[in-house]
N, C-alpha and C positions, 0 to 999 in steps of 0.2 A: 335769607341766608344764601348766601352766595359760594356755588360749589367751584373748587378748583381745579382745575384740569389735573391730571397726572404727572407725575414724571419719573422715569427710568435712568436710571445709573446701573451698568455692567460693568462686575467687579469677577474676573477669568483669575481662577486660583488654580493650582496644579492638578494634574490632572483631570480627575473626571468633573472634581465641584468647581459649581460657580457659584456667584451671589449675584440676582438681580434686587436692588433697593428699587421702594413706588412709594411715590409722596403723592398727597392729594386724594381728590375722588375717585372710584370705579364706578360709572352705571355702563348702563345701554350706550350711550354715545361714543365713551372713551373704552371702552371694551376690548376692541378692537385693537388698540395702543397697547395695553394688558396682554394682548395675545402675541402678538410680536416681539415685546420686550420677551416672553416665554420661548417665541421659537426660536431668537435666536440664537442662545446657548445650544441649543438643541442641535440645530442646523448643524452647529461647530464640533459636535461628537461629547458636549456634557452630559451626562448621565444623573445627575447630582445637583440638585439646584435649590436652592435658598431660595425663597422669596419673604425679603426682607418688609413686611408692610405694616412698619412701626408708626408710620408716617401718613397713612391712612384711616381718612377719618368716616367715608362711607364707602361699601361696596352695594351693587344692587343683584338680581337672579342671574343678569349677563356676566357678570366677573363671578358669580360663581359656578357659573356653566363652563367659561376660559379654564378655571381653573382646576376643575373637573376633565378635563379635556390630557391639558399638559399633564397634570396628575396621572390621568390615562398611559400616556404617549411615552413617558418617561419608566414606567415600569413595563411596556412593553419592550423598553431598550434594559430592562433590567436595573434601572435606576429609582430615584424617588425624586417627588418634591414634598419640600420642607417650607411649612411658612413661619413668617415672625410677626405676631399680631402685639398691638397696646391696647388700642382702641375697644372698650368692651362691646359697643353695637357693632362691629364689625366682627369680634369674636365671637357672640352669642348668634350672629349668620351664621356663621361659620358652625358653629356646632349643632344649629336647628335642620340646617343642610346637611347634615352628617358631612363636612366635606372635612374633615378633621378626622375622618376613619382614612381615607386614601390620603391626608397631605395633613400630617401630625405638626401641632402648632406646639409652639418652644415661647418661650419670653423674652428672648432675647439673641441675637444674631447667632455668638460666641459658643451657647448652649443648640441652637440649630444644626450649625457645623459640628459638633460634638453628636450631634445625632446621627449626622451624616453616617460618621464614622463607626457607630456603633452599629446601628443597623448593618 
């Protein structure tokens, strides 16, 4: 099986949220790409951040450490990250990792950003 690189789309909404969409794999190797697509909303004063990874079909312990990280980073600015999972192996990481206690996963974009807002 042949894993596919990632790819990042930033989607800058008003004010504080953003959306970053990720297609593809997360491990070790592409991680890195994963962590950048995160800082750099961040970089730019978002507070609020979507991660859109509807379109991910594996993650490995390094994109869940990125995203432990940004999770981190974003509520020291007082903000959140918000993720959007399909993929059930990548959800069931996701919640083995308890990373779904600091970065609350939604079904769907539209309900993520609704989260945003209510938090």
């Amino acid at each position: 099986m042949a894993i596919s690189p990632p790819r990042y789309q930033q989607l800058s909404l008003e004010g504080e949220r953003h959306v970053v969409v990720a297609e593809g794999s997360i491990d070790m190797s592409t991680a890195p790409l994963l962590a950048a697509a995160l800082d750099e909303p961040i970089e730019l004063g978002k507070t609020h951040v979507v991660l859109d990874m509807s379109g991910v079909r594996f993650i490995d312990s390094m994109a869940v450490h990125v995203l432990m990280g940004a999770a981190r980073e974003l509520r020291q600015r007082f903000g959140r990250l918000v993720l959007v999972i399909a993929d059930p192996g990548v959800l069931r990481i996701v919640q083995l990792t308890r990373l779904d206690l600091m970065a609350p996963v939604y079904e769907s974009r539209e309900a993520a950003l609704r989260g945003l807002i209510d938090a």
